[in-house]
C-alpha positions in Angstrom: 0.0 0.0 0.0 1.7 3.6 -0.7 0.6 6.6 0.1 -0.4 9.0 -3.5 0.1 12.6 -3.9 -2.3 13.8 -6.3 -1.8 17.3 -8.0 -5.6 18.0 -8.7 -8.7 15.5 -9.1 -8.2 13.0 -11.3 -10.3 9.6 -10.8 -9.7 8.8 -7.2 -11.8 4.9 -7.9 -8.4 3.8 -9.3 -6.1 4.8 -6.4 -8.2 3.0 -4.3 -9.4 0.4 -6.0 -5.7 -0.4 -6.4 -5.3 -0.6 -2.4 -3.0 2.9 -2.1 -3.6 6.0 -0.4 -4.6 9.4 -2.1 -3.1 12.1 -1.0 -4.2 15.8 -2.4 -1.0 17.7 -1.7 -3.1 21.2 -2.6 -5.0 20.3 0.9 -2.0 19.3 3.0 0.2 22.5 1.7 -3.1 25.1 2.4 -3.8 23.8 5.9 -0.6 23.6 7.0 0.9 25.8 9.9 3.7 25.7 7.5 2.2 26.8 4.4 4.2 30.1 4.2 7.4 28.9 5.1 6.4 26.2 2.2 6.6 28.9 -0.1 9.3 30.6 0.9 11.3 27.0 0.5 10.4 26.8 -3.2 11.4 30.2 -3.7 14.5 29.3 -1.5 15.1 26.5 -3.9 15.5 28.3 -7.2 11.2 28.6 -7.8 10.6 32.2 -9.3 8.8 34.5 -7.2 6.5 35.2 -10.1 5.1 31.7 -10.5 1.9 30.7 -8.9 2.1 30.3 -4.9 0.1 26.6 -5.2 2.6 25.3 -7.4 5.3 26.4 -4.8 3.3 24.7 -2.0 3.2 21.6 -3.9 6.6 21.6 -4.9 7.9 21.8 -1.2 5.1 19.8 0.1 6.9 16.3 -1.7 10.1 17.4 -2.0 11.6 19.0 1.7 11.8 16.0 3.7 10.6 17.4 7.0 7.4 18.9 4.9 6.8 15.4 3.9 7.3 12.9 6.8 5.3 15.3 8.8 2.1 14.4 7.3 3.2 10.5 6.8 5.3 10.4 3.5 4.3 10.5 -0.3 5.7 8.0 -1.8 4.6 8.6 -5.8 2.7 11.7 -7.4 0.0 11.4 -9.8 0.3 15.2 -11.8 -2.4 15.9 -14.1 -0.5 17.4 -17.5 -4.1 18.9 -19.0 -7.0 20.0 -17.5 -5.3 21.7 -14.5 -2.0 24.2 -14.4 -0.2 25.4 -17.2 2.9 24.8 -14.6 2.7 21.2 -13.8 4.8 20.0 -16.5 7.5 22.0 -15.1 6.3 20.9 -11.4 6.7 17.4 -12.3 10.4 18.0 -13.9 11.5 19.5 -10.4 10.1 16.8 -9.0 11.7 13.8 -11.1 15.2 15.9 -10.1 14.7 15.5 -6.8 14.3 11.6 -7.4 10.1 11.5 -7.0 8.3 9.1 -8.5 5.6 11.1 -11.2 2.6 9.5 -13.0 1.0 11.9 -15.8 -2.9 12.0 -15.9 -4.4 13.9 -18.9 -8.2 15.0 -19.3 -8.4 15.4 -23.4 -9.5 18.8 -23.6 -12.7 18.0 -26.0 -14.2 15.9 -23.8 -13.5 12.8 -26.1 -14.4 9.4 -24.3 -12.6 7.2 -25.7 -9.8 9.5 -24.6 -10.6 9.6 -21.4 -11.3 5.7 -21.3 -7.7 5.2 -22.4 -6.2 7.5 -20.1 -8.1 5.9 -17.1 -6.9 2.3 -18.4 -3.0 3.4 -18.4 -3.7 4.5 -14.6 -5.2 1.5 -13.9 -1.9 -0.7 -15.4 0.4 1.6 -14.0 -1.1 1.3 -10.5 -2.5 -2.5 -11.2 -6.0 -3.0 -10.9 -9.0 -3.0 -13.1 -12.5 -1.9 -14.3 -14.1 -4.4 -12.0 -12.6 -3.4 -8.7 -13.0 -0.1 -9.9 -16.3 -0.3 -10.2 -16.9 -1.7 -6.7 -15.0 1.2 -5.6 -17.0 3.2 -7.5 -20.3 2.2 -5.6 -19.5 2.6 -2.3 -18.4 6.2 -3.2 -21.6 7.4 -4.7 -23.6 6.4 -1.4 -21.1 9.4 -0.2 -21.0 11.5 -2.7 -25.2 11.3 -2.4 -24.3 12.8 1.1 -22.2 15.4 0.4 -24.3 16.7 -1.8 -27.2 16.7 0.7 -24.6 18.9 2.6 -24.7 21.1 -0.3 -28.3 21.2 -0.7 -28.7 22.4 2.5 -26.1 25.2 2.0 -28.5 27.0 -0.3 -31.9 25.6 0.1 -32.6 24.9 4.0 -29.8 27.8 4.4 -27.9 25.2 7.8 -25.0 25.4 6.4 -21.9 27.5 6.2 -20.3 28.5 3.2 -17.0 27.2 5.2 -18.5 24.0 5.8 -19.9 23.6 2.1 -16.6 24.5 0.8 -14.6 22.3 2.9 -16.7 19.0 2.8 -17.0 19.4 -1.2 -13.1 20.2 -1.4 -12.3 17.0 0.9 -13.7 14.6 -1.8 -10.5 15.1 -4.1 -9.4 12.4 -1.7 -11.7 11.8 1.4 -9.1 13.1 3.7 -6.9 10.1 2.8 -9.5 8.1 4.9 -12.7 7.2 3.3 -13.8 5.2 6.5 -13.4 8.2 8.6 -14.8 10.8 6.2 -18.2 8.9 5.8 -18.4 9.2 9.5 -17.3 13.1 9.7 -20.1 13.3 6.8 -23.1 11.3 8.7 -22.1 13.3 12.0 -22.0 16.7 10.4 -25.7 15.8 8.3 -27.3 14.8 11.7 -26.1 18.1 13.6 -27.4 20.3 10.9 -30.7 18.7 11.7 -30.8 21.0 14.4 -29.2 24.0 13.3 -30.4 27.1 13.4 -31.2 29.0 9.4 -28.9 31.6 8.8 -30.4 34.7 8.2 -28.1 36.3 5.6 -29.5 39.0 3.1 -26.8 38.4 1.0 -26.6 34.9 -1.5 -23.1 34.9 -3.2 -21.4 32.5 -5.8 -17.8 31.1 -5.8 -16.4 30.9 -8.8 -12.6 29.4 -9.9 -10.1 28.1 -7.9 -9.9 27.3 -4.0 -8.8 30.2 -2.9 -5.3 30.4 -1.3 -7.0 32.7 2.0 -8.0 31.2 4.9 -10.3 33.3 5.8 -12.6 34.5 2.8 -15.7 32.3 4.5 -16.2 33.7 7.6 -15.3 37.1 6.5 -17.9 37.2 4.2 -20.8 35.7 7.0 -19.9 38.7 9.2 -20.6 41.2 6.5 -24.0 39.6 6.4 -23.0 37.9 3.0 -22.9 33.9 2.4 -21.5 31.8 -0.3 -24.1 29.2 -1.6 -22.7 28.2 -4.2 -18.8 26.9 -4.3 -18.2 26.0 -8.3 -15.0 24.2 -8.5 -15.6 22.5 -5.3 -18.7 21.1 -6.1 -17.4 19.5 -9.3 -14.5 17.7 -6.9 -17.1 16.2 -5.3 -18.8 14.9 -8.4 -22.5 16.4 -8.6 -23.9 14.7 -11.8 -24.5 11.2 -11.1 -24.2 8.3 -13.4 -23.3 4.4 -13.5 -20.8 5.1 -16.2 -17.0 6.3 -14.5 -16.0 7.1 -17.4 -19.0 10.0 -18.1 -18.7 11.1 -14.7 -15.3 12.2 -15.6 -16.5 13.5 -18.8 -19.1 15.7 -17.0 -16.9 17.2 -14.3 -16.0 20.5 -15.9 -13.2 22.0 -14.2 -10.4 20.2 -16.6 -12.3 21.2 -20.2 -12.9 24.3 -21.9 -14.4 27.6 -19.5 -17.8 27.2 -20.9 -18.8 24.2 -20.1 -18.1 25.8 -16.5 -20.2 29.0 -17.7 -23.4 26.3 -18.4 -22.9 25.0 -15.2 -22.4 28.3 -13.5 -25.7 29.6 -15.1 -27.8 26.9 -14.0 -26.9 27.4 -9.8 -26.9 31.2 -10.2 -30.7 31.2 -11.3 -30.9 27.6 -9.5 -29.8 29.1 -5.7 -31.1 32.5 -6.2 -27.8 34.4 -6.0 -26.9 38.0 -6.2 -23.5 38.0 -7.0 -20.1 36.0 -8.1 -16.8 36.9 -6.1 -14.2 35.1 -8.9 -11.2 34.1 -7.0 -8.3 34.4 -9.3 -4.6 33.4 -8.0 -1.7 35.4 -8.7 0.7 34.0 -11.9 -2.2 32.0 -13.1 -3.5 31.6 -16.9 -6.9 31.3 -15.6 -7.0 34.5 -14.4 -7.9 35.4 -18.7 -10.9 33.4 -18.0 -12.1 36.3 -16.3 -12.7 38.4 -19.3 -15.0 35.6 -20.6 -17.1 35.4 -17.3 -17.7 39.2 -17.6 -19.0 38.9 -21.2 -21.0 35.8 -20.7 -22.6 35.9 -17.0 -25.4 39.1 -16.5 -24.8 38.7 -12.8 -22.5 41.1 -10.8 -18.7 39.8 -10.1 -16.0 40.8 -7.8 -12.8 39.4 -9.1 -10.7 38.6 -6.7 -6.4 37.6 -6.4 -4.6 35.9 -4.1 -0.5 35.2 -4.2 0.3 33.7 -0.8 -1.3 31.9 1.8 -3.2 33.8 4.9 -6.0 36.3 5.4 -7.2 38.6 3.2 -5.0 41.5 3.1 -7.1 45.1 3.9 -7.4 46.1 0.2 -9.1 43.0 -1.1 -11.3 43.5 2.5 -12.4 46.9 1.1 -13.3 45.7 -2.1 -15.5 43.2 -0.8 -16.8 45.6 1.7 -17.8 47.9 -1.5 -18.8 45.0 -3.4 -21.4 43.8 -0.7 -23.2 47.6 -0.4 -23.2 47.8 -4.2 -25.5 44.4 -4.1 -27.2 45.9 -1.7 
């Protein structure tokens, strides 16, 4: 059994149908007490300063040995080489210099099944299982990814949920918290405490859109301005929202690795779906995606605040203000 890093979401059914670990290294690197000093390692290491802060956590995360055996050792990466960062090519050549095992995982960027089939099946030999096993896999994960999307639903239509909670429970199904066991119990315990929890009372229903943001604390900021997120775009797709019998589609219909407006369909549909007033777009700092925004203003009628983040921790005064303005102008 070894433990996986993975780079982004890529089909999680194989990891574990193949008896290893997976291991999102954008969740160990962001929650981190060390997240900062991970950056500053990368840059310490030759990184440029002008190259996205994730990329840097990810890079350190695997490859500074006291990063890694803190969290339990990475023994092999998984990097996905289209459908995520522009940079992971070159994140996976630092890595193979330092002496890490790298596995490349490619979403065809038309969408093309057969594709996507044959991608799946060269993760499959590489890590040694197949469809059958991950197919049993795949069953047991849908009865959980049925309740995390109850979790969602009750973001935006019972309003007992926080935007915090919705993002992290949706963000955790990259890879379960490494412990599927454990996260269908953390799942089943959070859905029975909502049962009693009180509706929030916001006047303010706000859409995510783009990346996880690299602050820690846009969520709560946001609730005591009155405003909540209802909607978390990217993170929902992690946790798989369209369900069907077929692996293969599932991964077909997750948009976040195709083209921006398959994302802009989806977007569309929860704007009018959950009511919402506005879209905060987080963009990060060094990214390509950050051009996507032009193509959001021209195609969504709703209000956005784009947003950019460079390094991990809070929101820095001027992007508060913003946000402050933002929320009045909604209002």
């Amino acid at each position: 059994m070894a433990r996986i890093g993975i780079t982004t979401t890529v089909p999680v059914e194989i990891i574990l149908a193949a008896g290893h670990i997976p291991v999102d290294l954008n969740n160990i690197f962001i929650t981190s007490p060390a997240a900062g000093r991970m950056v500053e390692t990368a840059e310490e290491a030759g990184y440029p300063r002008n190259i996205c802060g994730w990329i840097k956590g990810l890079y350190a995360v695997m490859v500074n040995k006291e990063f890694n055996a803190s969290f339990g050792g990475i023994d092999k990466v998984i990097a996905v080489t289209q459908g995520d960062c522009s940079n992971t090519h070159a994140l996976m050549e630092t890595y193979q210099l330092a002496g890490i095992e790298t596995i490349p995982f490619a979403y065809p960027f038309d969408r093309d099944y057969d594709l996507l089939k044959l991608q799946m099946e060269k993760l499959m030999a590489t890590l040694g299982t197949n469809w059958e096993a991950v197919y049993g896999v795949k069953r047991q994960l849908d009865k959980l990814r049925l309740n995390v999307a109850e979790i969602d639903r009750r973001t935006w239509q019972e309003n007992t949920v926080s935007g915090l909670h919705n993002h992290l429970y949706q963000v955790s199904c990259s890879d379960f918290n490494s412990d599927t066991e454990t996260f269908v119990s953390d799942v089943e315990r959070f859905l029975q405490q909502a049962d009693n929890a009180s509706e929030y009372t916001d006047d303010l229903r706000l859409g995510f859109i783009g990346v996880p943001p690299i602050f820690t604390d846009l969520y709560p900021y946001l609730e005591t301005m009155g405003a909540r997120i209802v909607y978390n775009e990217v993170q929902r797709q992690f946790a798989m929202p369209f369900a069907t019998d077929d692996i293969v589609e599932q991964y077909r219909l997750y948009t976040y690795p195709y083209g921006v407006f398959g994302r802009i369909n989806d977007i569309e549909t929860e704007i009018e779906r959950r009511n919402l007033d506005g879209l905060i777009h987080y963009v990060q700092s060094f990214c390509f995606r950050q051009i996507e925004d032009m193509i959001f203003r021209e195609k969504l009628t709703i209000p956005i605040l784009t947003i950019e983040g460079d390094k991990p921790g809070k929101i820095d005064a001027r992007t508060r203000l913003r946000m402050e303005s933002f929320l009045e102008m909604l209002r």
